[in-house]
C-alpha positions, -999 to 999 in steps of 0.1 A, spaced: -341 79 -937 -372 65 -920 -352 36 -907 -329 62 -889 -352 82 -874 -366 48 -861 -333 35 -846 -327 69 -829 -359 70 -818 -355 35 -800 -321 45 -789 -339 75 -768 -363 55 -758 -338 31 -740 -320 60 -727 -349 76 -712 -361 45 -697 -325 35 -681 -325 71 -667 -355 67 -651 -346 29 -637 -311 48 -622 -332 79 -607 -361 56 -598 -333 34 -578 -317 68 -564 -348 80 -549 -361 47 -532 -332 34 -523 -318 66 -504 -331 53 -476 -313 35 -458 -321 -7 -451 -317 -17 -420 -287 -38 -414 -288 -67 -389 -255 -70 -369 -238 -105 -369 -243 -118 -332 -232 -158 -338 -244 -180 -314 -231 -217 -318 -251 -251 -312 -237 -287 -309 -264 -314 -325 -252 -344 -329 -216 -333 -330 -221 -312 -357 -219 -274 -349 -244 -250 -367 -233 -214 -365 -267 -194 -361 -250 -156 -367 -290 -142 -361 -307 -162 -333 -310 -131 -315 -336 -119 -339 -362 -145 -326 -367 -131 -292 -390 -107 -309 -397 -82 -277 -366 -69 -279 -362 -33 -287 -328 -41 -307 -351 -68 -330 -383 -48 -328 -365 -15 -343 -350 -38 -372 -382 -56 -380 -397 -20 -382 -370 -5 -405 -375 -37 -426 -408 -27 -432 -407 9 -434 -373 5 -462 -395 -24 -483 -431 -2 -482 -412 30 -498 -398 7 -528 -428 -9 -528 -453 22 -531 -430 36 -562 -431 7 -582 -456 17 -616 -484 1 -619 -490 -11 -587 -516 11 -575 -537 1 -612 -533 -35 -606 -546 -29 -570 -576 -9 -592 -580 -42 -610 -583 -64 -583 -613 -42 -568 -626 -36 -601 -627 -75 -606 -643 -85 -571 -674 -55 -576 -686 -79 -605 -692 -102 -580 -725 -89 -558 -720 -111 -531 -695 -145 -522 -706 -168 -498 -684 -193 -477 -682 -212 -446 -718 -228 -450 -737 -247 -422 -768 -264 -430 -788 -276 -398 -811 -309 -403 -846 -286 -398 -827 -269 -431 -813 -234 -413 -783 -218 -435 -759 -203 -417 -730 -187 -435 -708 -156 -444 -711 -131 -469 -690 -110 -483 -700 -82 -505 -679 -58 -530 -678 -32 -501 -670 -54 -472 -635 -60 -457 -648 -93 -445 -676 -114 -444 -712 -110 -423 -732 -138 -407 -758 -144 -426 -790 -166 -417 -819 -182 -439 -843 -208 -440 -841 -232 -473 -824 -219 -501 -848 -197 -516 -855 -183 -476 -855 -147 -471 -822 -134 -457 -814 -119 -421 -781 -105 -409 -768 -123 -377 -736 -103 -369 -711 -80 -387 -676 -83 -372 -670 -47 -381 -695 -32 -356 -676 -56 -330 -661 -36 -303 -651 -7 -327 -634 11 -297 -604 -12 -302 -595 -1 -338 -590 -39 -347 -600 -60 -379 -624 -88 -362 -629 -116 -386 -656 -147 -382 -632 -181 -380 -662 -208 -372 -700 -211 -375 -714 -235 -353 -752 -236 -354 -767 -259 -329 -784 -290 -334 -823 -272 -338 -808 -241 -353 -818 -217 -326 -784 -206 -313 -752 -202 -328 -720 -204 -322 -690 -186 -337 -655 -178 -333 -636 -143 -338 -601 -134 -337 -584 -99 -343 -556 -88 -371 -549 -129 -384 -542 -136 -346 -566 -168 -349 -569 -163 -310 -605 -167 -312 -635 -155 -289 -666 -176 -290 -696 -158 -289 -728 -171 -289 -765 -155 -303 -799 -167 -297 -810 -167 -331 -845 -155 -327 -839 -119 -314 -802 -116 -332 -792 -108 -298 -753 -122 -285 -757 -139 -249 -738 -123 -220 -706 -152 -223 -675 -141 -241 -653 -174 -242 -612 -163 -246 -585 -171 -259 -595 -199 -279 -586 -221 -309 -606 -216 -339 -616 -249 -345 -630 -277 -317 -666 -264 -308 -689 -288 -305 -722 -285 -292 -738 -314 -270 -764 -334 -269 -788 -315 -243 -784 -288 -270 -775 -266 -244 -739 -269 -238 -708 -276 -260 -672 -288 -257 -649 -261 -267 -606 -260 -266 -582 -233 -251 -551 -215 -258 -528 -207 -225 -520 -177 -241 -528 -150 -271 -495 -143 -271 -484 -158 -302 -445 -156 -291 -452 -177 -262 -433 -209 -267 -462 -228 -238 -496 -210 -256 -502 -245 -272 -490 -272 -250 -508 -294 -231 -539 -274 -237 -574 -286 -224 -609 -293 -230 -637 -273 -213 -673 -281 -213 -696 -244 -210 -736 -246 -207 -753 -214 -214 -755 -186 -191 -725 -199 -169 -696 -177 -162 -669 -192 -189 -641 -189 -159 -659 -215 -141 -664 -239 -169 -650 -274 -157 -621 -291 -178 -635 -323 -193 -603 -338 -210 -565 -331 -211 -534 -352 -214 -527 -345 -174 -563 -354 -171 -564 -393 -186 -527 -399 -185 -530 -435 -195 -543 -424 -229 -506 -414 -236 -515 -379 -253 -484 -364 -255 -481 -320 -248 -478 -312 -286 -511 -329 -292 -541 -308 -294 -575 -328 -278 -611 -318 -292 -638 -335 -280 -667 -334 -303 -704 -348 -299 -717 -371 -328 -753 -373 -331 -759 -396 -352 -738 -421 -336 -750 -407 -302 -714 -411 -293 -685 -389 -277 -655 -385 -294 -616 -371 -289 -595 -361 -313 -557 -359 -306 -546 -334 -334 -513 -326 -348 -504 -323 -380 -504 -355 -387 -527 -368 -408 -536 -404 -394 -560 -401 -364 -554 -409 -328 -591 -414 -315 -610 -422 -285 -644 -426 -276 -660 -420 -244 -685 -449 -225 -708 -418 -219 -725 -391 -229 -720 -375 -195 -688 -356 -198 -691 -341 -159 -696 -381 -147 -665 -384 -124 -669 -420 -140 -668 -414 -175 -640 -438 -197 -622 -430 -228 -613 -459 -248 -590 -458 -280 -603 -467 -311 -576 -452 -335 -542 -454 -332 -518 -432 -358 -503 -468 -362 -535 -477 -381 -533 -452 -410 -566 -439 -410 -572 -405 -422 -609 -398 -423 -640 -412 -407 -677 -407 -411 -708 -424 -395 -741 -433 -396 -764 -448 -368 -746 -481 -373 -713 -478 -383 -674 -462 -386 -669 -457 -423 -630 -448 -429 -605 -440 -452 -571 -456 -446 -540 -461 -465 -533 -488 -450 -516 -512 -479 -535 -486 -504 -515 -456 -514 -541 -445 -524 -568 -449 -504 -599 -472 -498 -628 -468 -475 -641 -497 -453 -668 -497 -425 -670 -513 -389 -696 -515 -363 -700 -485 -338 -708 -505 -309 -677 -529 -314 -655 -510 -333 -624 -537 -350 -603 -511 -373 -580 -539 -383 -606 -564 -394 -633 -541 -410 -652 -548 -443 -637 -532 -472 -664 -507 -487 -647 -491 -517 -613 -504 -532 -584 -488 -541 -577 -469 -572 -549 -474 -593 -553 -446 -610 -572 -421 -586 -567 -407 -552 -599 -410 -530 -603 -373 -514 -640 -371 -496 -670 -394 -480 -704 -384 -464 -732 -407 -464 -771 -396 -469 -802 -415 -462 -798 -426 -500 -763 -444 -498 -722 -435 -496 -703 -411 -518 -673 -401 -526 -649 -376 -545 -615 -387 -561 -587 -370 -583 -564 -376 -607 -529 -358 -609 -542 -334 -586 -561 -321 -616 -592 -342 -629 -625 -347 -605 -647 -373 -603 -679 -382 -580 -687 -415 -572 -726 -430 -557 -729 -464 -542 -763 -475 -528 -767 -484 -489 -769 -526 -505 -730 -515 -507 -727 -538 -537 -716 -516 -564 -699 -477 -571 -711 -454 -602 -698 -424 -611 -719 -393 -610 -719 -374 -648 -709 -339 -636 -725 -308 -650 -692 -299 -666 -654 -315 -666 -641 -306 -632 -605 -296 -616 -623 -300 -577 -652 -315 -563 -661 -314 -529 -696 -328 -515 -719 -320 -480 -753 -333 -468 -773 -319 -445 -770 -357 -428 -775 -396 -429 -811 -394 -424 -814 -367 -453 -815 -373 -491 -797 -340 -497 -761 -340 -516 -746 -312 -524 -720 -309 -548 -697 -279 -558 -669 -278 -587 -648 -257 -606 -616 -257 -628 -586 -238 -632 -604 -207 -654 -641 -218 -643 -657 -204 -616 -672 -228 -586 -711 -235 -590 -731 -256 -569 -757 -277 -573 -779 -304 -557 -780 -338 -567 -810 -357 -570 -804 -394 -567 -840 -409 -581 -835 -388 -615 -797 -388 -616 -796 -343 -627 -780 -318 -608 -800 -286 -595 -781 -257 -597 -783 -244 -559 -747 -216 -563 -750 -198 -529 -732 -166 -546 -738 -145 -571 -726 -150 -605 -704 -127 -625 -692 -126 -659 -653 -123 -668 -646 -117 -707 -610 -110 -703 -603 -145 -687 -621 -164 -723 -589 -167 -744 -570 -185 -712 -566 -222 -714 -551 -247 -687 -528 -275 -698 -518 -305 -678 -483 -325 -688 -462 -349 -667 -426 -335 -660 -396 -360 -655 -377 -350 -624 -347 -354 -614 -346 -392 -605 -374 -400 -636 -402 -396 -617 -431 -379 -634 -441 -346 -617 -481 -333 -628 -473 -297 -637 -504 -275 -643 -503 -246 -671 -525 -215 -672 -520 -192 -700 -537 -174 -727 -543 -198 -759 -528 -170 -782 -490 -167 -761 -463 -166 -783 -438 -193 -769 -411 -172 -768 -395 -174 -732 -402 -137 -733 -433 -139 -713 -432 -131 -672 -435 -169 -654 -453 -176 -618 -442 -211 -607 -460 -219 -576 -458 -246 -552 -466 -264 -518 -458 -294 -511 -462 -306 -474 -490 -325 -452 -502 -339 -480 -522 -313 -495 -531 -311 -528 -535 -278 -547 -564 -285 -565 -574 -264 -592 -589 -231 -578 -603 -200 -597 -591 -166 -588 -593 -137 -612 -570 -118 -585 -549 -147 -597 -552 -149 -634 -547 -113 -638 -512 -126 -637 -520 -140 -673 -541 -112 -682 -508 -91 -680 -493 -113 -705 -480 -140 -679 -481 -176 -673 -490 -190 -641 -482 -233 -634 -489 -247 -605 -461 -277 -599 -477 -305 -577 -442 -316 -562 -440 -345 -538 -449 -338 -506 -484 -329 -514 -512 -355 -522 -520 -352 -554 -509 -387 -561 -519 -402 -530 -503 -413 -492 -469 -423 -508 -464 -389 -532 -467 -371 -496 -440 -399 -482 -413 -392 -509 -413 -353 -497 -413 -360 -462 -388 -355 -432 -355 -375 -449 -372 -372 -482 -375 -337 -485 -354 -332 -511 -378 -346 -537 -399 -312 -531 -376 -284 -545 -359 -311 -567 -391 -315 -588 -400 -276 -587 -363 -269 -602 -375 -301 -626 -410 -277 -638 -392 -247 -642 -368 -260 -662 -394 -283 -682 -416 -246 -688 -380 -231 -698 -373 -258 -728 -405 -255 -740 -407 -218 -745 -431 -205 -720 -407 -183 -702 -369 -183 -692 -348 -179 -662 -347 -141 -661 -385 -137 -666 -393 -165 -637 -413 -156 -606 -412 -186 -582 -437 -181 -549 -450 -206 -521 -465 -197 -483 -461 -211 -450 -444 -244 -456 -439 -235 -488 -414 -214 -478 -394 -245 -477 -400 -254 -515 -390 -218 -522 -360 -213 -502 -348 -244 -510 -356 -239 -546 -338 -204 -549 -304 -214 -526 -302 -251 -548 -302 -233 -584 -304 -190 -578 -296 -190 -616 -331 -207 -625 -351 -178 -615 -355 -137 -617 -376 -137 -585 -383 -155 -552 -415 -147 -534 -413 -166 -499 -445 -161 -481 -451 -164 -444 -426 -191 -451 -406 -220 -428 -372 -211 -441 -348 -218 -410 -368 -252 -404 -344 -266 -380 -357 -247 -355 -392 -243 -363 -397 -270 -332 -390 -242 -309 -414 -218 -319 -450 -219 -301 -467 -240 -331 -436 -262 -335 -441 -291 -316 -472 -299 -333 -456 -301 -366 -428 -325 -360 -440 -355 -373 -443 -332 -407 -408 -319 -406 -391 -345 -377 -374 -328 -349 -337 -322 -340 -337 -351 -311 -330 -378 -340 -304 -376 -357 -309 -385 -390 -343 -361 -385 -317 -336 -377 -297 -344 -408 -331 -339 -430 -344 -306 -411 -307 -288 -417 -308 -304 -457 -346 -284 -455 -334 -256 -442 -333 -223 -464 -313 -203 -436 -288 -225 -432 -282 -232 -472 -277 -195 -481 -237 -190 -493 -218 -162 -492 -215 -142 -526 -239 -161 -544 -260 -140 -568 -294 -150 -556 -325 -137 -575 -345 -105 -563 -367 -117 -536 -393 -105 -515 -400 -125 -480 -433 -111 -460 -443 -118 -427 -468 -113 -406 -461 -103 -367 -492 -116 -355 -488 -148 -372 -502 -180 -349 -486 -205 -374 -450 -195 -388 -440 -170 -362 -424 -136 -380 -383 -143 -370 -385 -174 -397 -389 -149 -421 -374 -125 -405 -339 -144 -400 -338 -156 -437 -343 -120 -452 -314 -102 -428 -289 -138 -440 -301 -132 -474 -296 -94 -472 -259 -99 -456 -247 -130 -478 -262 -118 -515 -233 -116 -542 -261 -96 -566 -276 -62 -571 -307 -78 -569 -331 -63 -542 -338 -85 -511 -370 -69 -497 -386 -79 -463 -425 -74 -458 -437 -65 -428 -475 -63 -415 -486 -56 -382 -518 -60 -386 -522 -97 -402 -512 -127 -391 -505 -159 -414 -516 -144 -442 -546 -108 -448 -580 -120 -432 -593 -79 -446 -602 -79 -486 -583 -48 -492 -551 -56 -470 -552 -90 -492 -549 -71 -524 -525 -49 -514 -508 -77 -508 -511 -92 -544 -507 -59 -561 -471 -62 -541 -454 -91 -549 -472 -86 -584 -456 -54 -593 -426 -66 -581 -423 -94 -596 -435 -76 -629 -406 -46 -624 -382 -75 -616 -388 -97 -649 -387 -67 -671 -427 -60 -676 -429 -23 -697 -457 -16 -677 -440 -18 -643 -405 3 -645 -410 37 -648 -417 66 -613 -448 81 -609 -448 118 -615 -462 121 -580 -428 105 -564 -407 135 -573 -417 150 -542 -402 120 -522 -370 124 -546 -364 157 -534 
């Protein structure tokens, strides 16, 4: 009898909770999602004709595609809003950062040993300039972007901190809503006062003050429009001395400018002073990461006279440089996939002949170099996953590695510079917080010297991080990073986040979040698959997911989620795969190659219609990433990468929610945009397509509490999506909307 009242009280339970699933769909759904009408437009590459049935939707200022975009984002934020649990997990996230007192980033340490650097607090949006003298110095708040021109109702966040070379005026940059169209404003340190000079629209990066200590090199943008197709090209460097009107400031360096130094209209020039060296440099930036470099006979940058010479071609392979009053120290993959450092004379700089400094690895990828007044070091990694820190003396004859304070996922390293003893290094792991410490070289221990506060996290000591090699498709072995709680039953039962990258070279380096692990603290799993394309395994893993070779990038995601599948740590219909911004490709890819390997796809901010990502404003600069239609077999590879073009008609494709943001420098919002109204047409499943729309952020939330609504979205969706108990059921507060 027992036993029967059991069953029957199951059998309700199911029935109540599918009622509530049908009424919970009835009520959000009743609104209606926009639909995107079919307006084909066809292009001829090649020979080969590409039917594009919503090119329309990237001229974004029209009122047809601004009223859909809108309609998107109205239709998503109702579902959105009634999902259960949502507004707890959002609760958790806040509950989770007041541990924290205060978090401290973008630190600048001046030689006389000013601090300059943000701070966030639990009830901050985003992060103050702060100022301090040592690290034990009192305090003093610099600037608080919220109290910055409140009358225009915008979210003002700090991009750059540039202290000047004695500490007594600073620099820093400021954009609105994740524009990253930057003002530069400067203060005079002493009376916390801004100068009269508002410097606009500029990039976020490329300051650099000179030597007089007065006056700094800074880069423009044509427009902050971020839909105009000419805000980045052929842009210029200005040179601005205090108290100057900034629209008089005289261009020092362009492409037009030097044309024999063949910088080409995609490429971004900063000029940057090097004291040390005592030498002018220019950068030609683009996304790719070997240097184009020139250095300047002068420190006069308004001498009608002054030459540029180049030092660095992309042809040489050289991806980093430091220096020191003597010479060029650089890293270089030339012949060494994995990298070595060698060093050359400032004054008579020969790249191609230079003393080797530090060998190559077999076995680890060298990341980082700074050198201090007591010799060179260096960072390296292993898989992605496994830090180390090397010390060589200035005699240069030998390398030892540092004993860290405790095993390490990431290590980075700063000095205050080469005339200073001062190393600092900072570490962490995949479920341990960063800390920071100085080293001292005579005694070989490690101060601790963490710039922000420390909190405790209980609920995160059960969760362990695992590291296996994954065969992929073709045999090669994939590193595939595990994050779950020691005490999971390996049932395939438990909710799955497979994230990914893979482009540039980057490596995804273990990182703590508890926004992040909550995921496991729900009962998930979260792996991190470091696919090639990214640099976890050095110059040649970023090569063989690259332009032609692409391929390899999704191929060995579809390989992780299939290894963490066989062995019991999820399955297909409890499997949340999400990437951002050119890991939209990964994702897109991923879901349109194998739909059936996955409950949910979470494309963020992503490239997904990559054969014409050249034509949007940050395009150009990222073709030697992604190559560019004008080749053919580059074309070939961009329409294989392309998520847009690979989407099928009536193919059951797994729930997916794509977000964008409109004011988005970087992926501009009709990628997105484009792929969810395809997606929305073309999908053969019941599955929701949602498209996330914010007009107030750009590539991704710069305000704390937009960035966990964020989370607490695709988290709750992903959770109702893969079945989670806790994340089904309406609140009783919806009925209202029902009726």
């Amino acid at each position: 009898m027992p036993n029967k009242l059991i069953n029957l009280k199951l059998r309700f339970m199911k029935f109540k909770l599918l009622f509530v699933l049908m009424a919970f769909h009835a009520m959000v759904f009743a609104q209606t999602q926009p639909v995107a009408p079919v307006k084909t437009v066809t292009d001829e590459y090649f020979g080969v004709k590409i039917d594009d049935p919503y090119q329309y939707l990237e001229d974004m200022k029209n009122p047809e595609v601004e009223q859909w975009f809108k309609g998107q984002g109205d239709y998503t934020r109702t579902v959105l809003d009634h999902i259960n649990g949502r507004d707890e997990l959002i609760a958790k996230f806040k509950e989770l950062d007041s541990r924290r007192s205060s978090r401290i980033s973008n630190l600048n340490i001046t030689e006389n040993d000013f601090y300059f650097y943000e701070k966030i607090t639990p009830e901050d949006e985003t992060g103050k300039l702060f100022m301090r003298k040592g690290f034990e110095g009192e305090e003093h708040l610099l600037f608080d972007p919220s109290e910055f021109k409140k009358e225009d109702k915008v979210q003002y966040t700090i991009g750059n901190i540039v202290p000047n070379i004695d500490g007594s005026k600073v620099g820093l940059t400021l954009a609105a809503n994740g524009s990253e169209s930057s003002s530069i404003l400067i203060m005079n340190v002493a009376d916390k006062k801004l100068l009269s000079e508002e410097i606009k629209p500029c990039w976020a990066f490329g300051m650099s003050w000179q030597k007089d200590n007065k006056s700094f090199t800074y880069g423009k943008l044509n427009s902050d429009d971020v839909t105009d197709e000419k805000r980045q090209l052929n842009t210029k460097v200005y040179l601005h001395r205090l108290g100057d009107d900034p629209t008089k400031d005289k261009v020092v360096f362009s492409g037009n400018m030097f044309p024999d130094l063949g910088i080409t209209e995609e490429e971004i020039p900063v000029v940057i002073y090097d004291k040390d060296a005592n030498k002018i440099y220019c950068f030609a930036s683009t996304v790719d990461r070997n240097l184009k470099l020139f250095m300047a006979d002068s420190d006069n940058l308004e001498s009608d006279k002054v030459q540029w010479n180049q030092i660095i071609a992309r042809e040489d392979n050289i991806e980093d440089i430091v220096t020191d009053a003597n010479h060029f120290y650089f890293k270089t993959s030339q012949d060494a996939p994995n990298y070595k450092i060698l060093m050359t004379p400032i004054n008579n700089p020969d790249f191609k002949n230079a003393e080797v400094l530090i060998n190559e690895d077999p076995d680890e990828v060298l990341q980082g170099m700074t050198v201090t007044s007591k010799g060179f070091y260096y960072t390296t990694i292993k898989n992605g996953v496994e830090a180390k820190v090397y010390h060589m003396d200035l005699d240069g004859k030998s390398a030892r590695e540092l004993k860290l304070p405790f095993t390490a996922g990431r290590a980075s390293i700063s000095n205050k510079g080469m005339n200073h003893d001062e190393l600092w290094i900072t570490i962490n792991g995949w479920t341990r917080d960063s800390s920071r410490f100085r080293y001292l070289p005579e005694s070989g221990e490690f101060k601790p010297e963490t710039m922000s506060s420390v909190a405790e996290y209980p609920e995160f000591e059960d969760f362990v991080a695992e590291e296996v090699m994954v065969p992929s498709h073709d045999g090669v072995l994939v590193p595939l990073s595990i994050i779950y709680n020691k005490n999971l039953k390996k049932d395939g039962e438990a909710p799955l986040m497979l994230y990914g990258y893979g482009s540039y070279g980057i490596s995804i380096n273990p990182f703590f979040s508890p926004m992040f692990l909550t995921w496991v603290a729900e009962g998930g799993v979260i792996a991190v698959a470091h696919v090639r394309g990214g640099g976890e395994l050095g110059d040649s893993w970023h090569k063989a997911g690259f332009k032609e070779t692409k391929p390899n990038t999704w191929k060995d995601f579809i390989a992780s989620a299939e290894y963490l599948h066989d062995k019991k740590f999820s399955s297909p219909d409890k499997t949340m795969i999400m990437g951002g911004s050119a890991g939209g490709i990964l994702i897109g890819r991923a879901m349109t190659a194998r739909p059936d390997l996955f409950a949910v796809a979470v494309p963020a901010v992503g490239v997904m219609n990559a054969l014409r990502t050249e034509l949007e404003p940050n395009g150009p600069v990222n073709v030697p990433e992604f190559g560019t239609f004008k080749k053919e077999s580059e074309f070939k590879a961009l329409v294989e990468m392309d998520a847009y073009l690979n989407l099928k008609e009536g193919e059951k494709y797994p729930s997916t929610l794509i977000t964008a943001g409109i004011n988005d420098p970087r992926v501009i919002a009709w990628q997105p945009g484009k792929f969810a109204a395809r997606l929305q047409a073309l999908n053969g499943s019941d599955n929701p397509i949602l498209f996330r729309v914010d007009y107030e952020s750009g590539h991704g939330s710069d305000a704390k509490s937009k960035t966990f609504a964020e989370y607490g979205d695709i988290f709750s969706f992903s959770f109702w999506q893969t079945g989670h108990p806790d994340y089904q059921a309406i609140k009783q507060t919806d009925k209202k909307v029902a009726e």
